[in-house]
C-alpha positions as MATLAB code, in Angstrom:
seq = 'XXXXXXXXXXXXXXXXXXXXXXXXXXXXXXXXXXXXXXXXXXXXXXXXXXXXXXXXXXXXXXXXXXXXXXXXXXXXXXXXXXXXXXXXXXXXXXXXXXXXXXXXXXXXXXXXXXXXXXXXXXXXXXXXXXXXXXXXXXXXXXXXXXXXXXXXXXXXXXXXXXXXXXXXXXXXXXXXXXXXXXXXXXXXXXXXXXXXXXXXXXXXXXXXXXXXXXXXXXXXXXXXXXXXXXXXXXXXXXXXXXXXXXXXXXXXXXXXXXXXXXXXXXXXXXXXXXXXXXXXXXXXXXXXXXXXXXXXXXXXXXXXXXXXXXXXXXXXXXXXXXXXXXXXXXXXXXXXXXXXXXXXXXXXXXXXXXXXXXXXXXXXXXXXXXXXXXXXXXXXXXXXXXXXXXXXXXXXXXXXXXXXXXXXXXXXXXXXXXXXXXXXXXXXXXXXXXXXXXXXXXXXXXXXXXXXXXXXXXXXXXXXXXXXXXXXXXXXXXX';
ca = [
       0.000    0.000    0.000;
       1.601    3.447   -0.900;
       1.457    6.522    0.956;
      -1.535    7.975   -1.773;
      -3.512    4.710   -0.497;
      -2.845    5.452    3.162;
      -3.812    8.934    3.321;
      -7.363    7.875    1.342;
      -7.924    5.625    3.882;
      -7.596    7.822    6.797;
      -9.244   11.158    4.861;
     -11.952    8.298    4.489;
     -12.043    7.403    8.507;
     -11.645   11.189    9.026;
     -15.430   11.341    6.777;
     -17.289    9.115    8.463;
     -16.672    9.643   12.254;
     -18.449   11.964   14.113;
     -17.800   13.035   17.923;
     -21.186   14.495   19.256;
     -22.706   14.408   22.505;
     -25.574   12.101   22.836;
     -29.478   13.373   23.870;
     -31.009   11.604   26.673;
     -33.089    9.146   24.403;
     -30.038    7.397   22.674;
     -27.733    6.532   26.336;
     -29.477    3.267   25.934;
     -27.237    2.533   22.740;
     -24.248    2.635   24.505;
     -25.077   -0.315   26.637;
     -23.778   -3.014   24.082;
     -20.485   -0.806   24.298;
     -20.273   -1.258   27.854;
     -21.190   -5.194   27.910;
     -18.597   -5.650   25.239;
     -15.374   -3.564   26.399;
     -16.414   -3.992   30.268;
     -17.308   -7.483   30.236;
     -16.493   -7.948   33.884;
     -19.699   -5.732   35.453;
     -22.772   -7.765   35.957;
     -26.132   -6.978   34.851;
     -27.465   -5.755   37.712;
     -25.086   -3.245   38.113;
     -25.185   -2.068   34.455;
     -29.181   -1.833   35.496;
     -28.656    0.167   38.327;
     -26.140    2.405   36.034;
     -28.434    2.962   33.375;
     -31.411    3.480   35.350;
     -29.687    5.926   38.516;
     -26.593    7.260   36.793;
     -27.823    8.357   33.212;
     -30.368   10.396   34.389;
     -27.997   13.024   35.007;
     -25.289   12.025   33.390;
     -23.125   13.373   29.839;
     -22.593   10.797   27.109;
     -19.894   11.489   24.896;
     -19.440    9.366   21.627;
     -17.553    8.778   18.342;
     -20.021    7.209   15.573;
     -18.487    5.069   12.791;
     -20.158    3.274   10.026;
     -23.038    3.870   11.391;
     -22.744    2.736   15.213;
     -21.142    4.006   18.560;
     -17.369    2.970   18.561;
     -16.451    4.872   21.438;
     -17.617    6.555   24.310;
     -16.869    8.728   27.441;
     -19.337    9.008   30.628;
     -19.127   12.756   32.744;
     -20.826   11.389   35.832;
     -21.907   15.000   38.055;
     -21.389   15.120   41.817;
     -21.067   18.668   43.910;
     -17.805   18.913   44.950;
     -16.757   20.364   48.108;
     -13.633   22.504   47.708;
     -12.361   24.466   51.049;
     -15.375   26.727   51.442;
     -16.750   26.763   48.234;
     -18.948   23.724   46.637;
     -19.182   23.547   42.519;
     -20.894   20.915   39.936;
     -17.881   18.352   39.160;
     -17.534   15.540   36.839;
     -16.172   12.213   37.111;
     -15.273   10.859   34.462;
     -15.979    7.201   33.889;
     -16.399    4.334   31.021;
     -13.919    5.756   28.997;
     -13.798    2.833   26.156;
     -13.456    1.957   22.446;
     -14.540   -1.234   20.567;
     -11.718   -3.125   19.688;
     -11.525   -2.836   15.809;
     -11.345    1.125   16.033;
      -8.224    1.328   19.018;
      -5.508    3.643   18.298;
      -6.768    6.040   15.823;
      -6.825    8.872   19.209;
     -10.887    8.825   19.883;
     -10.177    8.626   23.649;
      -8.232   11.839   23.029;
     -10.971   13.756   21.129;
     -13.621   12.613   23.536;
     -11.064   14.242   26.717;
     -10.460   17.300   25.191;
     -13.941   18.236   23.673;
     -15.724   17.373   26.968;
     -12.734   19.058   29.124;
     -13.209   22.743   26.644;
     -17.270   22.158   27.719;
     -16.599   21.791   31.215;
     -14.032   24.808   31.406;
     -16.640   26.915   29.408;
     -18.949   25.855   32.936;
     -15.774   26.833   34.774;
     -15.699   23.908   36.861;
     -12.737   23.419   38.671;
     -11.255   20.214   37.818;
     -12.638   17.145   36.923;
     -11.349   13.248   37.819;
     -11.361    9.789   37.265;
     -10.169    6.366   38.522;
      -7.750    5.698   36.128;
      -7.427    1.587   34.810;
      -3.863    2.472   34.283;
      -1.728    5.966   35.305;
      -0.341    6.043   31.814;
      -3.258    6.199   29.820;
      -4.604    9.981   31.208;
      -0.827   11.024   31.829;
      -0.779   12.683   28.439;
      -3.525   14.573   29.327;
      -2.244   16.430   32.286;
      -3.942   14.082   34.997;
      -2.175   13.208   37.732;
      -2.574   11.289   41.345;
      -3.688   13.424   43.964;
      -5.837   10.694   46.465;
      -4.449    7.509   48.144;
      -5.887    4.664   49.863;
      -4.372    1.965   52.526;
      -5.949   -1.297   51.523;
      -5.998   -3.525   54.592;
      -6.956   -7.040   54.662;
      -8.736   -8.936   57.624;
      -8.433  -12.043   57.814;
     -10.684  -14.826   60.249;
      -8.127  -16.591   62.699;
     -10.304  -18.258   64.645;
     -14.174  -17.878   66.020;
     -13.270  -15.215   68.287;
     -14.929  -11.699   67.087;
     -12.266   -8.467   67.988;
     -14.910   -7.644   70.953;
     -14.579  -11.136   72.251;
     -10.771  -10.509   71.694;
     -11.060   -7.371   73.696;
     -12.837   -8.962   76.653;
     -10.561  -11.614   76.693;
      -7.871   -8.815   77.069;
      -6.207  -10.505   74.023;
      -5.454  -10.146   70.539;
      -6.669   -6.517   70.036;
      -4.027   -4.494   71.537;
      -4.267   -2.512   75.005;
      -6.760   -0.465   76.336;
      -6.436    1.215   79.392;
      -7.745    3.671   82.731;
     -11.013    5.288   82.248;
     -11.203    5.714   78.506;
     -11.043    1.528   78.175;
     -13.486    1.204   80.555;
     -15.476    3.841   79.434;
     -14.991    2.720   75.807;
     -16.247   -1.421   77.004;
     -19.422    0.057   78.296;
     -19.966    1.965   74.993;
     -19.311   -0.781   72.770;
     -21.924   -3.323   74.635;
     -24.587   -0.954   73.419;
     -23.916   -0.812   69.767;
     -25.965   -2.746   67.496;
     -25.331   -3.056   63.673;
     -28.390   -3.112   61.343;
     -28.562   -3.039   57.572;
     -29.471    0.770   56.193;
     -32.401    0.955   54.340;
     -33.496    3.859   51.821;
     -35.123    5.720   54.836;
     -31.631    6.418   56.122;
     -30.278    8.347   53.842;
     -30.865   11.840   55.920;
     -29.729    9.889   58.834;
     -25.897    9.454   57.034;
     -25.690   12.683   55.540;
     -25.979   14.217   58.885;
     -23.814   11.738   60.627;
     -21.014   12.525   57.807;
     -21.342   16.790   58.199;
     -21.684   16.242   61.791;
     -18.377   14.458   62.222;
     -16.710   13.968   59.245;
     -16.544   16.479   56.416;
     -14.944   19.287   58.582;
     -11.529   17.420   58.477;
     -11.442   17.342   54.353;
     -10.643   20.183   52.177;
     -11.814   18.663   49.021;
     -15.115   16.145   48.914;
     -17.646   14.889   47.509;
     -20.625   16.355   49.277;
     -22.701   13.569   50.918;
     -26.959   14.443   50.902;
     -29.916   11.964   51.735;
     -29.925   11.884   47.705;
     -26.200   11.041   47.674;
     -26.855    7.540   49.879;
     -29.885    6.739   48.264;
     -28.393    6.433   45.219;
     -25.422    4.997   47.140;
     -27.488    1.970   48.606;
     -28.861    1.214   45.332;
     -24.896    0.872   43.661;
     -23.556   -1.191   46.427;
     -27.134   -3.946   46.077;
     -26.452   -4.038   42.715;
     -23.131   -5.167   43.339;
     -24.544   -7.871   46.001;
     -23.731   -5.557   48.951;
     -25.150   -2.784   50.902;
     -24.457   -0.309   53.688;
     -24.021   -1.330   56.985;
     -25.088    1.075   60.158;
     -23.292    0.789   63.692;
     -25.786    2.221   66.087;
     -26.948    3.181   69.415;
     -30.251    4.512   70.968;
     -28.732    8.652   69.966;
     -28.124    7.489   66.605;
     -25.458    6.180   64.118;
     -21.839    6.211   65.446;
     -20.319    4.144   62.473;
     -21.064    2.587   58.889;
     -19.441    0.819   56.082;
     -20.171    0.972   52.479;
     -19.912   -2.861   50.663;
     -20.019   -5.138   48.000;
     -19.585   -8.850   47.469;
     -18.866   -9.701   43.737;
     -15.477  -10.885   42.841;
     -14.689  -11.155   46.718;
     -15.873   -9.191   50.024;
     -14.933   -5.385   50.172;
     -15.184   -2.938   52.989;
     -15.355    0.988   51.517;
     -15.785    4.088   53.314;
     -15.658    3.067   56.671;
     -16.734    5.649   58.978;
     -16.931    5.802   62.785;
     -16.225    7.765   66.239;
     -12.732    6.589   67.434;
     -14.267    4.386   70.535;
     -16.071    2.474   68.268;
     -13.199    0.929   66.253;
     -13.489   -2.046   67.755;
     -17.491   -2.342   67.049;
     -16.118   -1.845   62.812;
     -13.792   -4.650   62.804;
     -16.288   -6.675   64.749;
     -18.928   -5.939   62.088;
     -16.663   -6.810   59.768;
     -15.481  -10.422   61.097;
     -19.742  -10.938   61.285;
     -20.176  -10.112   57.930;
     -17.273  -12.479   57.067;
     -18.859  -15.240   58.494;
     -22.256  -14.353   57.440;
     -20.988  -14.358   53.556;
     -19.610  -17.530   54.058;
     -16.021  -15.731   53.536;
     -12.647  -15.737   55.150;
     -11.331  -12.547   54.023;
     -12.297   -9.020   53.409;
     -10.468   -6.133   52.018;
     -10.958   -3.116   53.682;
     -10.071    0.552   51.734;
      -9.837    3.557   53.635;
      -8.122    7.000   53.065;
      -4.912    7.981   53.956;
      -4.907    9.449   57.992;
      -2.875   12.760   56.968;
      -2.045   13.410   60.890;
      -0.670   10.103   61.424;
       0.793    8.778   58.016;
       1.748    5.207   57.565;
      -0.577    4.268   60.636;
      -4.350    2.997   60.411;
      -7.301    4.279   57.954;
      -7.794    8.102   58.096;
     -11.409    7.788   59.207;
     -10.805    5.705   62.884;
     -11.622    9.015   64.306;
     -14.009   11.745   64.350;
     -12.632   14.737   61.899;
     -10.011   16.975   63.826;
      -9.815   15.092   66.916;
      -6.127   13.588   68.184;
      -5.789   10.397   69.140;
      -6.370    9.379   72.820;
      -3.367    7.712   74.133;
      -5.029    5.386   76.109;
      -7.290    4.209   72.964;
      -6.581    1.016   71.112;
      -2.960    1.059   70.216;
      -2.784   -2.259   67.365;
      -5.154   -3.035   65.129;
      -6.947   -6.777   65.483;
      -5.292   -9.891   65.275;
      -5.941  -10.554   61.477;
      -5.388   -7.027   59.915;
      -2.769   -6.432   57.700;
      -1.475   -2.861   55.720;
      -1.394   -4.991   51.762;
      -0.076   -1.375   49.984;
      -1.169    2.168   49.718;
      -2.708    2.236   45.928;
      -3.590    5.310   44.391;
      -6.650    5.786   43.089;
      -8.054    9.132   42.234;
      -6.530   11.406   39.348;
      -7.269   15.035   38.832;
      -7.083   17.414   36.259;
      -7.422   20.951   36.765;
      -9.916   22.595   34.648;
     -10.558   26.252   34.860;
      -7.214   27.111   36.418;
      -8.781   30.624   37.675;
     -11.616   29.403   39.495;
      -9.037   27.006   41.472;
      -7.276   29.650   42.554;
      -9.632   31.592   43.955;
     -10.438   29.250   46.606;
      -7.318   28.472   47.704;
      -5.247   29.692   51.221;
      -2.585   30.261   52.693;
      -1.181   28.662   55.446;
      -1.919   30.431   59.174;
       0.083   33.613   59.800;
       1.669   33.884   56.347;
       1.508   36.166   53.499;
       2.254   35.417   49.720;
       2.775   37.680   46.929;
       4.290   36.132   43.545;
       3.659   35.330   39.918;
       4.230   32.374   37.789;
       3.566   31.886   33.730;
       1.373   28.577   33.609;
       1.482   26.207   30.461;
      -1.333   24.044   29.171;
      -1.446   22.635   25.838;
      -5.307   21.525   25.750;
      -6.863   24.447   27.769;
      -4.944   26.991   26.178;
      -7.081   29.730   28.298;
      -5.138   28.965   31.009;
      -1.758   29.307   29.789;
      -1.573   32.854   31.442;
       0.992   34.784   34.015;
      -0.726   34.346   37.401;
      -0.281   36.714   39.897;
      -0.909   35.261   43.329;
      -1.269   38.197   46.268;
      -2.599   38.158   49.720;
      -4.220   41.539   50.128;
      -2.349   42.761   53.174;
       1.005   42.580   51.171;
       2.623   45.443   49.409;
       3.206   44.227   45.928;
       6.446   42.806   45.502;
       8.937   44.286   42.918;
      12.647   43.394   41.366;
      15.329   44.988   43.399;
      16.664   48.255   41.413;
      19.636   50.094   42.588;
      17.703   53.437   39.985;
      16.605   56.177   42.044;
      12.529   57.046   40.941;
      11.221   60.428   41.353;
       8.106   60.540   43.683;
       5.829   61.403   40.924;
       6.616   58.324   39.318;
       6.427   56.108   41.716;
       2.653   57.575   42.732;
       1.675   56.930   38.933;
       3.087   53.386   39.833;
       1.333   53.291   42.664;
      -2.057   54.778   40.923;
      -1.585   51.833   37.777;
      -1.250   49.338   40.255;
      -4.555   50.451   42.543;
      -6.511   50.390   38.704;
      -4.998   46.945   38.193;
      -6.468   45.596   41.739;
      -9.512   46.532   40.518;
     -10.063   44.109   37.723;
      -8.557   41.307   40.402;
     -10.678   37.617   41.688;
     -10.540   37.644   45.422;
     -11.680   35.026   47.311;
     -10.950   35.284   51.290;
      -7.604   37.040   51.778;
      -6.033   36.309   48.326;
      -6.024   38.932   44.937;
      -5.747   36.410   41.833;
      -5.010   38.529   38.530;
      -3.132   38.242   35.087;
       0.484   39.928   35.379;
       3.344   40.377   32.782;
       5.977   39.501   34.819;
       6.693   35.885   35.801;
       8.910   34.830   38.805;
       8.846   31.152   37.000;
       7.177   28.200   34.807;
       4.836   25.710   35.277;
       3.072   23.037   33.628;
      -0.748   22.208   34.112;
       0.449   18.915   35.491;
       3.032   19.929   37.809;
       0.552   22.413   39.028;
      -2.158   20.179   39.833;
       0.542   17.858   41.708;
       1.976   20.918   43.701;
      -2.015   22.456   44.368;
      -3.036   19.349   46.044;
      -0.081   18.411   48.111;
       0.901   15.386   46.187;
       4.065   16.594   45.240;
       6.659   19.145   47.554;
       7.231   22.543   45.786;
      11.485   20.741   45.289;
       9.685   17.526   43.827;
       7.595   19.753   41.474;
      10.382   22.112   40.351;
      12.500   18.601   39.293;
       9.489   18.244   36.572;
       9.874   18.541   33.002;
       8.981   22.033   31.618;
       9.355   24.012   35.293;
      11.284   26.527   36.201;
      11.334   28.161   39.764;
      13.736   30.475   41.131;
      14.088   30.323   44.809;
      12.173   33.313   45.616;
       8.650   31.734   43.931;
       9.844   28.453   45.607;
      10.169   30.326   48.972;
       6.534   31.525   48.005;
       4.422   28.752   46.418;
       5.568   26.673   50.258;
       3.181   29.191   52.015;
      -0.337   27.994   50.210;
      -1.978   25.688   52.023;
      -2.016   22.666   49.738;
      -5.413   20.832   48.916;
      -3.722   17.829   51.268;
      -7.139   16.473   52.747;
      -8.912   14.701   49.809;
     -11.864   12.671   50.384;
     -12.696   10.904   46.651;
     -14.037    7.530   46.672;
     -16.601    7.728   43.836;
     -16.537    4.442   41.643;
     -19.472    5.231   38.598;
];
């Protein structure tokens, strides 16, 4: 085949594909898709998806010879981010029938529904990535961890039992333990039903969503729908409880193996979780459960974030080991961001206490070229920072200076104590990517600086350390 032939061919593909957004009628035509590149999800769940999820969903697709080849899901949650909430996507069933692979669909599908969702100026959008690689390219990157833990069944006793025994659980001492014994002999665990779905939205505000920056924000909508996903995936939601009300609950499923999500509780009741989980072990008939659970940021490499109520320290005298049984497999990351409309991100972020930041840095981005501006970053009590110059300036100049900069300030985003404006002058360079790893904590300001493409002198270095980094990241969305 000669070149002539080659370039017919493709002018020919290049005809008859079309990338369009589907209407609401036609989501039902992507179905076969789905069955055929995601072969592992059972029917019931792909009922629950295509009854719950597409009713609010975005359906991108490519069309060829006269069928959907490929496709890309924007799944909408409001996002929680430091003070201020927005309309986020996730995005999800990114996939192409075999025959059509590697002619860059996936590509056009990202960047036409990433230029839609920066025209709604949503802040970023994410995914669950199958592999890192694959949305690379794209300027995602890894800004959410998870400690998987296993637990395993040793013998009949439960961790209570363990505890009474005064074996096998750790120590517990003084008041607290005793205190925490007569707690735990009240708790009951019952299986949540679509009537409590009020019930743990307030028990997650109340106790939980104070101690992350960026979330998912949980509603009695939010665990309907929730309880729905997990039956479909033989599972459910489990509720630890006393006569005031819910103190703990557990998202999970039982398909290819029992898994333990979200588990949230008050910190004397982490005994009561792992006993609910060695019952629901030996209820399923199983040995083993995997357990995932965020990453506790004020005590990092120890147990699951959520062991505690948000913002609270650890008691010494609380349970110091985890049950005989539980094992730390690997910290797997899981959630990948991309920042979206790079301006609306930076109004809502902050500095860290006591500090005040005033620089500028020249941000690159390939696919949302609107953002590919100088950023100026200022707090509002800080005199605006300017090169050393050994040139004496006459007074009137400097209060014509003084006047431009006053009309600039003007046409500045604020959001709390920060100014957020276009400048000329750049103190450095970054990519989108290296941004996004730096903005959420991922990476230090030295590990981001050793990135292709960015360049920071000390100064902006010195600088960019005083934000207070979107650290505390609560993502476990799966569809």
């Amino acid at each position: 085949m000669d070149v002539q032939e080659r370039i017919k061919i493709q002018m020919d593909e290049v005809r008859h594909m079309e990338l369009r957004k589907l209407d609401k009628g036609e989501y039902a035509r992507t179905r076969a898709l789905w069955e055929n590149v995601f072969d592992e999800d059972s029917k019931a769940f792909l009922d629950y998806y295509y009854f719950f999820k597409t009713r609010d969903n975005e359906i991108y697709v490519i069309e060829e010879d006269g069928d959907i080849r490929s496709m890309l899901h924007l799944n909408p949650y409001q996002i929680q981010a430091e003070t201020e909430w927005f309309e986020g996507n996730y995005i999800i069933a990114v996939a192409t029938e075999e025959a059509y692979r590697k002619r860059g669909y996936m590509g056009e599908m990202l960047r036409k529904s990433m230029r839609d969702m920066y025209n709604r100026k949503e802040l970023f959008t994410f995914l669950m990535p199958a592999e890192e690689k694959i949305y690379t390219p794209y300027d995602f990157r890894f800004v959410y961890a998870q400690n998987v833990w296993m637990y395993t069944i040793l013998d009949d006793k439960s961790p209570k039992e363990c505890l009474r025994a005064g074996t096998a659980f750790g120590r517990i001492t003084g008041l607290y333990a005793e205190e925490a014994r007569t707690k735990r002999e009240e708790v009951w665990v019952s299986e949540a039903g679509i009537g409590d779905g009020a019930a743990l939205a307030g028990f997650f505000n109340t106790y939980f969503a104070d101690g992350f920056q960026v979330y998912a924000v949980r509603n009695e909508s939010y665990y309907q729908t929730m309880l729905f996903e997990q039956q479909s995936e033989n599972g459910g939601i489990r509720l630890l409880k006393k006569e005031e009300g819910i103190v703990g609950t557990f998202l999970y499923g039982d398909e290819d193996g029992l898994e333990i999500r979200e588990p949230l509780y008050l910190k004397e009741y982490e005994t009561d979780f792992w006993d609910a989980v060695h019952s629901l072990c030996k209820e399923r008939g199983k040995t083993q459960a995997a357990v995932y659970a965020g990453i506790d940021k004020s005590n990092e490499g120890g147990r699951p974030a959520v062991l505690q109520s948000a913002g609270e320290e650890k008691n010494a005298d609380c349970v110091e080991s985890l049950p005989a049984g539980v094992t730390e497999r690997l910290k797997k990351p899981v959630i990948m961001v991309r920042i979206i409309h790079l301006e609306s991100l930076l109004k809502i972020l902050k500095v860290k206490e006591g500090e005040e930041i005033d620089c500028s840095f020249a941000v690159l981005d390939s696919i949302l070229p609107q953002n590919s501006r100088v950023w100026k970053l200022q707090s509002k009590s800080v005199k605006p920072y300017t090169e050393p110059d050994d040139e004496e300036f006459e007074l009137e100049d400097t209060e014509n200076e003084a006047a431009v900069g006053q009309e600039e300030q003007t046409n500045a985003v604020t959001s709390g104590d920060l100014l957020i404006k276009e400048t000329e002058d750049s103190e450095g360079v970054l990519t989108i990517a290296a941004l996004t790893s730096l903005l959420f904590g991922y990476k230090s300001v030295e590990e981001a600086a050793e990135e292709q493409g960015v360049y920071l002198t000390e100064r902006l270095m010195e600088e960019l350390r005083k934000i207070k980094a979107l650290k505390s990241v609560y993502l476990n969305e799966i569809v």
